[in-house]
KEKE-3310 file (N, C-alpha, C; in steps of 0.2 Angstrom, whole numbers, plus 5000, padded with zeros to 4 digits):
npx = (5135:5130:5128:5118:5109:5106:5102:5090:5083:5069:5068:5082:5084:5073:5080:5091:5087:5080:5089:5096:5088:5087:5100:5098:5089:5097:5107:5098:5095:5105:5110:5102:5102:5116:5115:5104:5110:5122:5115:5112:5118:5113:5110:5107:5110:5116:5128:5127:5138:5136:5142:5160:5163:5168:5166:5173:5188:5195:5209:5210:5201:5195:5188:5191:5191:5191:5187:5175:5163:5145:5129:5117:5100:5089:5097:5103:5092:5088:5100:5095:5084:5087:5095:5083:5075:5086:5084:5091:5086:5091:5097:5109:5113:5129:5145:5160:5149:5134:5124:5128:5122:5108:5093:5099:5097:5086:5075:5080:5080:5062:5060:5065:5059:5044:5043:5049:5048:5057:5062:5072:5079:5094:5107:5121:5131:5142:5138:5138:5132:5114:5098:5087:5072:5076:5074:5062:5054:5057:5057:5048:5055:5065:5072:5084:5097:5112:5127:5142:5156:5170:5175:5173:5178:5184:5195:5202:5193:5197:5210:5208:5200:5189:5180:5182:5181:5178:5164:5157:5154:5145:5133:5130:5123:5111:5105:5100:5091:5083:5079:5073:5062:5055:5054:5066:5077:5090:5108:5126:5143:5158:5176:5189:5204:5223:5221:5211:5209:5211:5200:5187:5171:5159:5148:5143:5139:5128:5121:5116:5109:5109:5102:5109:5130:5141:5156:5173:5189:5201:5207:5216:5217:5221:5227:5219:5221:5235:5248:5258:5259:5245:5229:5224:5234:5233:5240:5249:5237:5233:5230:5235:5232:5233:5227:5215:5209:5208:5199:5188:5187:5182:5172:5163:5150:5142:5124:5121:5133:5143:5155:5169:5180:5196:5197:5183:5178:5182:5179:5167:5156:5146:5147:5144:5150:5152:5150:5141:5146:5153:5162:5181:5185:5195:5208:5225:5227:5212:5198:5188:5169:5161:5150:5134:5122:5128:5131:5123:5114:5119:5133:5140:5143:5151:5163:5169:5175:5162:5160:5150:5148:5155:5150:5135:5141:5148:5134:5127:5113:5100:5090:5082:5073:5060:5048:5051:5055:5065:5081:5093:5102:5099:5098:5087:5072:5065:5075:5077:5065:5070:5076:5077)
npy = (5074:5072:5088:5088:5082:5087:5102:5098:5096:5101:5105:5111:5120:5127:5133:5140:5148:5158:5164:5169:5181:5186:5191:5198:5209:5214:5221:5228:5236:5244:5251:5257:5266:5273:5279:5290:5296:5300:5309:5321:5333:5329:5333:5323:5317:5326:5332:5342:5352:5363:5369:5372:5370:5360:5352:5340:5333:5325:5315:5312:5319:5325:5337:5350:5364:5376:5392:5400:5404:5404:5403:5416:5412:5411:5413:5399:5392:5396:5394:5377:5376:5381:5368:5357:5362:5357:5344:5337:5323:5318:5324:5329:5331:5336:5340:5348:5347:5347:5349:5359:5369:5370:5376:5382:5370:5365:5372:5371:5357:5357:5367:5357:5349:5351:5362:5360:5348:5338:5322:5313:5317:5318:5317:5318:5314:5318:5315:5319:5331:5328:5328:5319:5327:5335:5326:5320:5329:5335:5322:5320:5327:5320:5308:5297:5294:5296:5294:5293:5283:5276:5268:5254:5253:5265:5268:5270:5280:5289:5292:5295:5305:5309:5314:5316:5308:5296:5294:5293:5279:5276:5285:5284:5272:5276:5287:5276:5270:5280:5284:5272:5272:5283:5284:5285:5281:5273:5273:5271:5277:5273:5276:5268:5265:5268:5264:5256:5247:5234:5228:5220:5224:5216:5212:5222:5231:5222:5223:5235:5234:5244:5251:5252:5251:5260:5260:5266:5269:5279:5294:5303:5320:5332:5347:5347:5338:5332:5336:5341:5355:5359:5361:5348:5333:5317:5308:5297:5290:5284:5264:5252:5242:5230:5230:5236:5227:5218:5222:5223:5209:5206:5208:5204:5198:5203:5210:5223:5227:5241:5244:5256:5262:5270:5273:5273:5281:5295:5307:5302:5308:5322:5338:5351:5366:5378:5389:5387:5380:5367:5355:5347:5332:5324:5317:5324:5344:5349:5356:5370:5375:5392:5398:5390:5398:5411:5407:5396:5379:5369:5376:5376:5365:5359:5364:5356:5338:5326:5309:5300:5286:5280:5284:5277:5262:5262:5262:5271:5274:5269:5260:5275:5281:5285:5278:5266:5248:5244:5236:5225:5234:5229:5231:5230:5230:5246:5253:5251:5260:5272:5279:5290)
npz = (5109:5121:5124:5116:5123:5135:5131:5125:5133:5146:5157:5161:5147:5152:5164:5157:5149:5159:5165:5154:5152:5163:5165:5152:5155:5166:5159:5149:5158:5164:5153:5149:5160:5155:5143:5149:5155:5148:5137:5143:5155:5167:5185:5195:5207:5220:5232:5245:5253:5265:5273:5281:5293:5307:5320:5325:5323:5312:5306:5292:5284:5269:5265:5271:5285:5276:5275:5281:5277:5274:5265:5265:5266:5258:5248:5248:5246:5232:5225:5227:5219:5206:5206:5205:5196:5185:5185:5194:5209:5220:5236:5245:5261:5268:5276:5284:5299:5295:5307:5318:5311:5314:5312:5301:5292:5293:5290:5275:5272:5275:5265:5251:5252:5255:5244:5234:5232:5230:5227:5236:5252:5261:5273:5279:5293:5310:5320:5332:5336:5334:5338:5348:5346:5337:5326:5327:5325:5311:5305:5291:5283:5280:5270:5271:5285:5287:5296:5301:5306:5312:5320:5331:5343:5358:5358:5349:5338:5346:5343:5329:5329:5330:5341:5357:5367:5363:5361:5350:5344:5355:5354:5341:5340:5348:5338:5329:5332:5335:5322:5319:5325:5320:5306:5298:5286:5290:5288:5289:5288:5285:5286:5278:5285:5291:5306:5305:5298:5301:5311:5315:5310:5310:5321:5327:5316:5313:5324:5322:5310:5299:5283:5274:5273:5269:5263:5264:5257:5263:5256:5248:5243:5233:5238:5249:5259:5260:5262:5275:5275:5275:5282:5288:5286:5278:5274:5284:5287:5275:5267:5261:5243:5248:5262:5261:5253:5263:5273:5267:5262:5274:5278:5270:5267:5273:5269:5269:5266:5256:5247:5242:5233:5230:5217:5211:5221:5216:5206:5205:5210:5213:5219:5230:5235:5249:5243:5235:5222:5210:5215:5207:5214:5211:5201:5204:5208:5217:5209:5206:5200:5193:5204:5204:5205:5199:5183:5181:5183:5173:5165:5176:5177:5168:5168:5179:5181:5180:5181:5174:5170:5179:5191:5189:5191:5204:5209:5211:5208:5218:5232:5238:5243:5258:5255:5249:5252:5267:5270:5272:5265:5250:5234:5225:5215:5216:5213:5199:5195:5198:5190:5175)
capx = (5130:5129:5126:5110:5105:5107:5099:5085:5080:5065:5072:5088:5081:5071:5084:5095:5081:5078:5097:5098:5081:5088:5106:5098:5086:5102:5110:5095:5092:5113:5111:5097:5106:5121:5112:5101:5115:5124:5110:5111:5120:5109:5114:5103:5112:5121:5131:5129:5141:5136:5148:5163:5165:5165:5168:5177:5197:5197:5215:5210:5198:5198:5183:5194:5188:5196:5182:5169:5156:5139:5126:5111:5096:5086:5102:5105:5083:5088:5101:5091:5079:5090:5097:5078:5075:5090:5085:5090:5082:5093:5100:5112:5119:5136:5150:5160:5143:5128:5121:5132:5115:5100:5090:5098:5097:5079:5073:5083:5074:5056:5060:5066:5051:5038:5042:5052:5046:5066:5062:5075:5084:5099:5110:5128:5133:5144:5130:5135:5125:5109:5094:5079:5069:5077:5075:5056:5048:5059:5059:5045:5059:5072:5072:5090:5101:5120:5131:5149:5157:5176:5178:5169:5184:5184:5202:5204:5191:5201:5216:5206:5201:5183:5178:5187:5180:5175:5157:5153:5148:5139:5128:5127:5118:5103:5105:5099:5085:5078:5077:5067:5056:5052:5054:5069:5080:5097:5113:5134:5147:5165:5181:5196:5212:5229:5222:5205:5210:5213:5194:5180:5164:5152:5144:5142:5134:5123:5115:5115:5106:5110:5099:5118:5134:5145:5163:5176:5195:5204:5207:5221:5213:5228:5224:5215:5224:5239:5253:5259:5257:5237:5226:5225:5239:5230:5245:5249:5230:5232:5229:5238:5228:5229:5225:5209:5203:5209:5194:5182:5182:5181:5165:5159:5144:5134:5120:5122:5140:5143:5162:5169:5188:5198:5197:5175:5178:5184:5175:5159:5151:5145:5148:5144:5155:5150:5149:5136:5152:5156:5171:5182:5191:5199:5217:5228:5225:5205:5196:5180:5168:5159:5143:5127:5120:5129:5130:5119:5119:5124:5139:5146:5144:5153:5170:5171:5175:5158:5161:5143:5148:5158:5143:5133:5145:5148:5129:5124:5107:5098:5083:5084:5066:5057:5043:5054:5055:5072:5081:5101:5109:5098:5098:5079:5067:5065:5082:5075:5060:5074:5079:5073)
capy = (5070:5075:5095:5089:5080:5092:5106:5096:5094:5104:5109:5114:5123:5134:5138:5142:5155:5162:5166:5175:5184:5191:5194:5205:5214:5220:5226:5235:5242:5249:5253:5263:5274:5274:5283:5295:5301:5304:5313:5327:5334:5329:5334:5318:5315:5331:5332:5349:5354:5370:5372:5366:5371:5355:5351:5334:5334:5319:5317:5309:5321:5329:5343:5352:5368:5384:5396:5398:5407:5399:5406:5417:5406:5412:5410:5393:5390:5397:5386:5370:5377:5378:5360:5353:5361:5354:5337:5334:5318:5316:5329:5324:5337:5337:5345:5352:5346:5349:5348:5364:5374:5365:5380:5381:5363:5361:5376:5368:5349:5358:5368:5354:5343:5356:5366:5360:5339:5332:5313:5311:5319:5315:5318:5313:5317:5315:5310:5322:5336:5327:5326:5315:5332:5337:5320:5320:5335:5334:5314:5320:5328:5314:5300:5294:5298:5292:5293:5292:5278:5274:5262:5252:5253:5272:5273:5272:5283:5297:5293:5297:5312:5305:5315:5315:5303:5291:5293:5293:5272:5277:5288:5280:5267:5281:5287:5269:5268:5285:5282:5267:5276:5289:5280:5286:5275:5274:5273:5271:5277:5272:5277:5262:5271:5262:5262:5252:5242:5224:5228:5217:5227:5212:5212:5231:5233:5216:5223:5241:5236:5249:5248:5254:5252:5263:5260:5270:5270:5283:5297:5308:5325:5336:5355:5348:5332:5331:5338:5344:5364:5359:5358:5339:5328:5312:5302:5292:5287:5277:5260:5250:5241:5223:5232:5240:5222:5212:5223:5221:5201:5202:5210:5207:5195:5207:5214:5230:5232:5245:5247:5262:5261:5277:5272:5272:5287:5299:5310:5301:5312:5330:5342:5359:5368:5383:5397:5381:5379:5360:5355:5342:5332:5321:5317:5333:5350:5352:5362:5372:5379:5396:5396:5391:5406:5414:5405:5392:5372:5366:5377:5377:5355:5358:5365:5352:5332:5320:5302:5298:5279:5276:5284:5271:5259:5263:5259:5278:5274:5261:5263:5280:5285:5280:5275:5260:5243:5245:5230:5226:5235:5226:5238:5230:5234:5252:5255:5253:5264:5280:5280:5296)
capz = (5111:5129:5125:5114:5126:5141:5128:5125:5142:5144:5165:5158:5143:5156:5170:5155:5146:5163:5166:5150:5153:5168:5163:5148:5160:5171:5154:5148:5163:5163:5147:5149:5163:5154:5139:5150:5158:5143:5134:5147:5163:5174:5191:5197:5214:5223:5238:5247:5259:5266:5279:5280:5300:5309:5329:5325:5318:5306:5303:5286:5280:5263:5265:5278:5286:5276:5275:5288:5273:5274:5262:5267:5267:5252:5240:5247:5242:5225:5222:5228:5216:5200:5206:5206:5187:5182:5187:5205:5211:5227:5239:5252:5266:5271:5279:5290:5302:5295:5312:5319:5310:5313:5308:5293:5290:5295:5284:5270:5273:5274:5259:5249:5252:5254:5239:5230:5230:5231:5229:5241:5254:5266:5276:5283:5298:5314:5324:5339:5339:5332:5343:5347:5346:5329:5321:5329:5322:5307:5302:5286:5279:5282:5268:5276:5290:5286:5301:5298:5311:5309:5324:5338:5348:5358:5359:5342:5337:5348:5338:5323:5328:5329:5346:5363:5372:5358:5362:5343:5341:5359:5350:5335:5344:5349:5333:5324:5337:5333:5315:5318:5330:5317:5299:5294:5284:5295:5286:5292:5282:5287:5280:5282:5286:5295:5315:5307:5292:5303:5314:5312:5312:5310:5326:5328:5312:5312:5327:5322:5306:5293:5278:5268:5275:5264:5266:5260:5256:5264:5249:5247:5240:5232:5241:5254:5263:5255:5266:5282:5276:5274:5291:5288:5281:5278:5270:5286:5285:5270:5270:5255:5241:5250:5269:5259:5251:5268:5278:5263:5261:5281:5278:5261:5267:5276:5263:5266:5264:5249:5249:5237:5233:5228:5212:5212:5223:5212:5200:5202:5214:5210:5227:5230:5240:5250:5241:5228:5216:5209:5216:5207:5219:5208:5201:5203:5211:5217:5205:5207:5196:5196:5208:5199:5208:5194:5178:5181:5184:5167:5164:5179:5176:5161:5172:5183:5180:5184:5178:5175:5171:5187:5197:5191:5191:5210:5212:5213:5209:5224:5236:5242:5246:5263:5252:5250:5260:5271:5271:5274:5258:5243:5230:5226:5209:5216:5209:5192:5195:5200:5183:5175)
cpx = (5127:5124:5118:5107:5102:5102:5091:5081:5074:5068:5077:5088:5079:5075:5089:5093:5079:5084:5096:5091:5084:5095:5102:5093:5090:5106:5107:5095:5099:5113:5108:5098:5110:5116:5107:5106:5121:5121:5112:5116:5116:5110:5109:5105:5117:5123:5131:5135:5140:5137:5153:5166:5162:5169:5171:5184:5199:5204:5214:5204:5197:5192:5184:5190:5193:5194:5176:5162:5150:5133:5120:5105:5093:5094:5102:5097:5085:5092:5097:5086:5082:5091:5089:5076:5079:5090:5087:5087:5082:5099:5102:5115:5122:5138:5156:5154:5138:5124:5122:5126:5109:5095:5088:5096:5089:5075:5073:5078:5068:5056:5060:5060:5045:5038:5043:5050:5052:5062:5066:5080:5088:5104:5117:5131:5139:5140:5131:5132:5117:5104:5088:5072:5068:5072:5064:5051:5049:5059:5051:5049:5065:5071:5079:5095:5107:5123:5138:5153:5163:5180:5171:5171:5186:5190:5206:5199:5194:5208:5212:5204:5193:5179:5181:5188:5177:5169:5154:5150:5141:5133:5125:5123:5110:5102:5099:5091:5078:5075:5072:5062:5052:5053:5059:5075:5088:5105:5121:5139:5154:5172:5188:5203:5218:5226:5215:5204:5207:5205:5188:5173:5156:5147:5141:5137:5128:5118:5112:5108:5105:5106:5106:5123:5140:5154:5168:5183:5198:5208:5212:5217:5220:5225:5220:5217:5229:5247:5252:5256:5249:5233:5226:5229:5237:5235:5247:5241:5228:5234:5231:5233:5226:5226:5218:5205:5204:5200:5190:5179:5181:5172:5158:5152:5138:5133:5122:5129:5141:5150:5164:5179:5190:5198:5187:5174:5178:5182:5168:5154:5151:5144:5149:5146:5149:5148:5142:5142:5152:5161:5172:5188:5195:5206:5219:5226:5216:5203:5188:5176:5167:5153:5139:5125:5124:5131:5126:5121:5123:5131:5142:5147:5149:5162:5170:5171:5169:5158:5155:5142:5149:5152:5138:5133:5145:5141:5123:5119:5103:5092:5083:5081:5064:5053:5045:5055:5064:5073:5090:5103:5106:5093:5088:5077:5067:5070:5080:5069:5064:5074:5074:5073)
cpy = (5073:5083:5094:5085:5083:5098:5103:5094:5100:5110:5113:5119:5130:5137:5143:5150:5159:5168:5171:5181:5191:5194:5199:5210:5218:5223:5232:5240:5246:5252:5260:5269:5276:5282:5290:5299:5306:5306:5319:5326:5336:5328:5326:5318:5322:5331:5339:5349:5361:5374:5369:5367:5364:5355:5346:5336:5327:5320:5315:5316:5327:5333:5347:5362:5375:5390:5397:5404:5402:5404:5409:5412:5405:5411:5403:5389:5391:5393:5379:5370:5377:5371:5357:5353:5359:5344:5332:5329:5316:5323:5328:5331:5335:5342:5344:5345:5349:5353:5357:5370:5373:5370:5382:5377:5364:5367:5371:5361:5351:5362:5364:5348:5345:5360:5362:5351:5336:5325:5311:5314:5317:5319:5316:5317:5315:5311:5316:5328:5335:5326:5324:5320:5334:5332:5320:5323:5336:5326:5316:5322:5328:5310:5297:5301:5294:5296:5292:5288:5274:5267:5260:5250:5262:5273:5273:5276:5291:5298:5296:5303:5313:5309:5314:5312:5294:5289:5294:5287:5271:5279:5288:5274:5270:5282:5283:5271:5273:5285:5278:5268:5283:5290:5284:5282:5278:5271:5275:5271:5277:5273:5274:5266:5265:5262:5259:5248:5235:5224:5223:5219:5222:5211:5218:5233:5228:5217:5231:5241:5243:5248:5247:5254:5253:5264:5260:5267:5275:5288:5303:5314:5331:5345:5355:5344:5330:5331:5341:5353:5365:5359:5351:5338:5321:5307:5296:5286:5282:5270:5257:5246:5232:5223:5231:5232:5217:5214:5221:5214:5200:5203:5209:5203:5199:5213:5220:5233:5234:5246:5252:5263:5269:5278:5272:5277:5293:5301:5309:5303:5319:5333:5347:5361:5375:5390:5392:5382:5371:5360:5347:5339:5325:5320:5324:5336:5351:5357:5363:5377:5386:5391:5395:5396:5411:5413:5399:5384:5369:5369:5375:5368:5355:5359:5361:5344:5327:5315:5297:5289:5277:5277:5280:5264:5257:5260:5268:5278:5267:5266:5268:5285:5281:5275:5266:5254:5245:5239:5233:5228:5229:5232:5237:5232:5240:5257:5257:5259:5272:5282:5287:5298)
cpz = (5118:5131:5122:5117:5133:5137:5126:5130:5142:5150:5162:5152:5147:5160:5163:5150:5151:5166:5162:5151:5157:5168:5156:5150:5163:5164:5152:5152:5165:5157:5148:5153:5163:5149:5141:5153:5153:5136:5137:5152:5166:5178:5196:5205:5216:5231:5240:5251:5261:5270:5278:5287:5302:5318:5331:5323:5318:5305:5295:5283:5275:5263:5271:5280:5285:5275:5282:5283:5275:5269:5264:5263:5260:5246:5242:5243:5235:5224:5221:5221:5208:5199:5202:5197:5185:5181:5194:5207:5219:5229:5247:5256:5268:5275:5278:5294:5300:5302:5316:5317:5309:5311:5303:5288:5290:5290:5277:5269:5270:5267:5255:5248:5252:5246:5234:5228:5229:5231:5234:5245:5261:5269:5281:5289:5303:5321:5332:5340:5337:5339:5342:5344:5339:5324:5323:5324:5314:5300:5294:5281:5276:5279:5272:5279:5287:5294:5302:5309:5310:5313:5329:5342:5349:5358:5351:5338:5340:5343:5330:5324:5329:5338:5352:5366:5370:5359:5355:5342:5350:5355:5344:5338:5345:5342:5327:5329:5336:5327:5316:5322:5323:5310:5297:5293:5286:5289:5291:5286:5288:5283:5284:5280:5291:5301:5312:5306:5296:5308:5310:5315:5311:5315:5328:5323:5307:5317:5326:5314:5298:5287:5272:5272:5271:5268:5261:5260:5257:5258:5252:5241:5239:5233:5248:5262:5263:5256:5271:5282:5274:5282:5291:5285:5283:5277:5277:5290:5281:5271:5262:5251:5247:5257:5266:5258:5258:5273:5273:5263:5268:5282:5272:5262:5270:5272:5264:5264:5257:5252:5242:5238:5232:5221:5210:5214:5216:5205:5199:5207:5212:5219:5224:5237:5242:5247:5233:5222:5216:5210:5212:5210:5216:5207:5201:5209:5212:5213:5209:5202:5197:5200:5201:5200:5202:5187:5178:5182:5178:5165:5168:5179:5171:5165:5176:5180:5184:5180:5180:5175:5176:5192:5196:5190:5200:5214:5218:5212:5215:5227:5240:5245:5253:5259:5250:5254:5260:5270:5272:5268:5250:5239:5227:5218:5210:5214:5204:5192:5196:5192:5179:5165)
residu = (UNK:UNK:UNK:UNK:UNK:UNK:UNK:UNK:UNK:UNK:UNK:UNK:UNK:UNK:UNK:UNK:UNK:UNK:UNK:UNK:UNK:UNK:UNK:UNK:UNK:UNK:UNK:UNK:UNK:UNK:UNK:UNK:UNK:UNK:UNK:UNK:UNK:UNK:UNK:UNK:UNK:UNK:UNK:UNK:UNK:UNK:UNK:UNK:UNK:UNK:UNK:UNK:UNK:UNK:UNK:UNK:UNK:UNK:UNK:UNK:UNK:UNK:UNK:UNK:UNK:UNK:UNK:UNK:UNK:UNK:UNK:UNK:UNK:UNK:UNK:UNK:UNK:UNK:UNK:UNK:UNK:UNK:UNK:UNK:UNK:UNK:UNK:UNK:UNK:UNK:UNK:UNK:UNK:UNK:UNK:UNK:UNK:UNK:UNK:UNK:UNK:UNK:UNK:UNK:UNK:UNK:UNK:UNK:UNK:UNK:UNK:UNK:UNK:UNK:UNK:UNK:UNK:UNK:UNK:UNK:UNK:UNK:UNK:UNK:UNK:UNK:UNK:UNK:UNK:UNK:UNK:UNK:UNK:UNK:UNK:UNK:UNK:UNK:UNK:UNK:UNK:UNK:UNK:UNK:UNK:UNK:UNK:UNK:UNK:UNK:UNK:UNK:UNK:UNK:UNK:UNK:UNK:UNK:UNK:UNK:UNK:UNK:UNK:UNK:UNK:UNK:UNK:UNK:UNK:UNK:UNK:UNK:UNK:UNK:UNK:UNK:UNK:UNK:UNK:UNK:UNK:UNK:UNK:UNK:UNK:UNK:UNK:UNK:UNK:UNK:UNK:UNK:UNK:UNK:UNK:UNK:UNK:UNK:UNK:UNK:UNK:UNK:UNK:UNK:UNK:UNK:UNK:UNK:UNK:UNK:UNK:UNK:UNK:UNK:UNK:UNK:UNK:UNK:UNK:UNK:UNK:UNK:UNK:UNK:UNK:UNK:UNK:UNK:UNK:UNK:UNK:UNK:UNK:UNK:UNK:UNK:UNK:UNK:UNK:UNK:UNK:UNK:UNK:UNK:UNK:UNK:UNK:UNK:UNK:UNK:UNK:UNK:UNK:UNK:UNK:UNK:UNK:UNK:UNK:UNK:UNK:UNK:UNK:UNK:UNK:UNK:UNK:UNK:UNK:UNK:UNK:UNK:UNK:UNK:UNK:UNK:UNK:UNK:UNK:UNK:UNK:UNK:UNK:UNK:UNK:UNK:UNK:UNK:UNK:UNK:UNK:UNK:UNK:UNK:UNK:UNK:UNK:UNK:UNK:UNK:UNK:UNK:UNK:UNK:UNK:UNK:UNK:UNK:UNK:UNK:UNK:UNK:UNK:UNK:UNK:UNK:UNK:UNK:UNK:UNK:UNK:UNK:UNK:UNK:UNK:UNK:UNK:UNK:UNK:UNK:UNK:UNK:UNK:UNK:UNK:UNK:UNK:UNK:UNK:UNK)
# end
C-alpha cells in the first residue's frame, strides 16, 4: 500500500526518474571509454620521463637515476610525433627533474602545441629550479603545472630527502602564485610514506588551492626501489594499508583530493623512459619495451602491461585543458568531452 502510494506521487516519481537518468548517463559515459579503449591501443595519456637525473634524493622514489642518456632533440620531436598519430591526447613531463633542461623542455612544450596540437600538456616537477621567467614566456605551452609536495613540515621533508633546507613547501607557495598570474592550472602531487602518514595537510592545501591534489601510496617498484643493493631502498617508506586510509579520510573532504593506492597505481599508467621505451612498473621485475623510435607506438604497447580499465577507473580521464574552468578537483562535463 504505502510503495503505491509513494510511487504514485508525482515529487517522488520525478526525483526517482532523474536519479536513474543520471546513474545511466555516468554508466554510458564508462562504457563508452571502456569500449574505446579496448577497440585500440590508444596511447591517450603518456607520461615522459626524459631524464632520469634529478638534484633531490627521495628516499622512496622508484624512477631512480641509473643512466644519465637524454635523447637529441629531433628524436625526442619524432617520438612525440608518433605518440600524437597514435592518439596522444595528454602529455605529461617527468623525471629525474624535468627542470634540470629547460631548454629542452621548452623546445619540447612549443613543439608540442605549436606543431603538433597536444590537447594537453603537463608537467610534474620538484618545483626548485622552475622560474617566474620560465613559466612567463612559457605559460602558452603550459595546460598544468603539478608540483610534487611531501610535507608542510621542513624537517620532515629533509628526512625525505625532499631538498636540504626544506625550502620545497616555501616554493611551492611562489610556484601556485605564478600559475595564477599567468593561467596555468596548478596542480600538487604527494606521496604518503611512514615520516607523513599521521600530517594533516588541510590548511596548506585549502589555501594553496590546487585544482588536483593527487595523492599517492608510497610504491615498492621491483629493480628500482626494492633493496639496499639499488640507489633507493624505499621499503622503510611504506606505510601499511590502515596508515594509507587514516591520511585519506583525514583529507577526503577537500574537492580536489584524488588519492591513488598501489593497487590504482600500478599498470594504469603508460611511461616512456629515456631512451622512449614503455616501462612496466608493475608486479615483479620492471619490464621495458623496445623504443617506438624503432618499432613504433603500437607494438612496443603490445610488450608492456597498461590496464586501460584501472586508468579509468583511477579517474585518468578529467579536466585537463586550460580551456577549462579550474576549480578544487571537480572532474566537471569536460571530462566527458575528452573522450575520443
Amino acid at each position: 500500500m504505502l510503495s503505491s502510494i509513494l510511487f504514485s506521487s508525482p515529487l517522488i516519481t520525478g526525483i526517482i526518474c532523474a536519479s536513474c537518468i543520471m546513474i545511466a548517463a555516468y554508466l554510458l559515459n564508462y562504457i563508452n571509454q571502456l569500449q574505446q579503449l579496448s577497440t585500440a591501443e590508444t596511447p591517450v595519456s603518456v607520461n615522459y620521463h626524459f631524464s632520469r637525473k634529478c638534484n633531490y634524493e627521495c628516499g622512496f622514489c622508484f624512477h631512480t637515476e641509473k643512466t644519465s642518456n637524454i635523447l637529441f632533440l629531433d628524436e625526442a620531436k619524432h617520438g612525440l610525433k608518433l605518440l600524437k598519430e597514435a592518439g596522444m591526447k595528454k602529455l605529461n613531463f617527468a623525471g629525474g627533474e624535468p627542470f634540470l633542461y629547460p631548454m629542452f623542455l621548452r623546445e619540447l612544450l612549443r613543439y608540442g602545441k605549436r606543431e603538433l596540437e597536444i590537447e594537453s600538456i603537463s608537467i610534474v616537477s620538484n618545483g626548485s629550479k622552475i622560474t617566474e621567467k620560465f613559466l612567463r614566456e612559457n605559460a602558452a605551452f603550459i595546460d598544468i603545472l603539478g608540483i610534487s609536495c611531501d610535507s608542510f613540515d621542513p624537517k620532515t621533508n629533509i628526512k625525505i630527502g625532499r631538498g636540504r633546507r626544506g625550502e620545497n613547501a616555501e616554493q611551492l607557495t611562489k610556484i601556485a602564485g605564478w600559475c595564477r598570474d599567468f593561467g596555468i592550472k596548478f596542480k600538487v602531487n604527494t606521496v604518503v610514506c611512514s615520516l607523513n602518514w599521521d600530517e594533516d595537510m588541510t590548511r596548506p592545501i585549502t589555501l594553496l588551492q590546487p585544482f588536483r591534489w593527487k595523492v599517492f601510496q608510497c610504491l615498492i617498484v621491483t629493480g628500482e626501489n626494492d633493496n639496499e643493493q639499488r640507489k633507493r631502498d624505499a621499503r622503510s617508506f611504506l606505510v601499511s594499508d590502515e596508515q594509507w586510509k587514516a591520511f585519506c579520510d583525514r583529507h577526503k573532504d577537500l574537492k580536489c583530493f584524488v588519492p591513488e593506492s598501489n593497487k590504482m597505481m600500478k599498470g594504469s599508467y603508460l611511461i616512456l623512459d629515456e631512451y622512449m621505451r614503455f616501462l612496466d612498473k608493475g608486479d615483479g621485475e620492471e619490464k621495458a619495451s623496445e623504443s617506438i623510435l624503432d618499432v613504433g607506438v603500437r607494438k612496443a604497447m603490445t610488450q608492456v602491461r597498461w590496464e586501460q580499465t584501472t586508468f579509468v577507473e583511477r579517474g585518468g580521464f578529467y579536466d585537463w585543458t586550460k580551456a577549462s574552468e579550474a576549480g578544487c578537483g571537480s572532474s566537471g562535463d569536460k571530462a566527458k568531452e575528452l573522450q575520443w
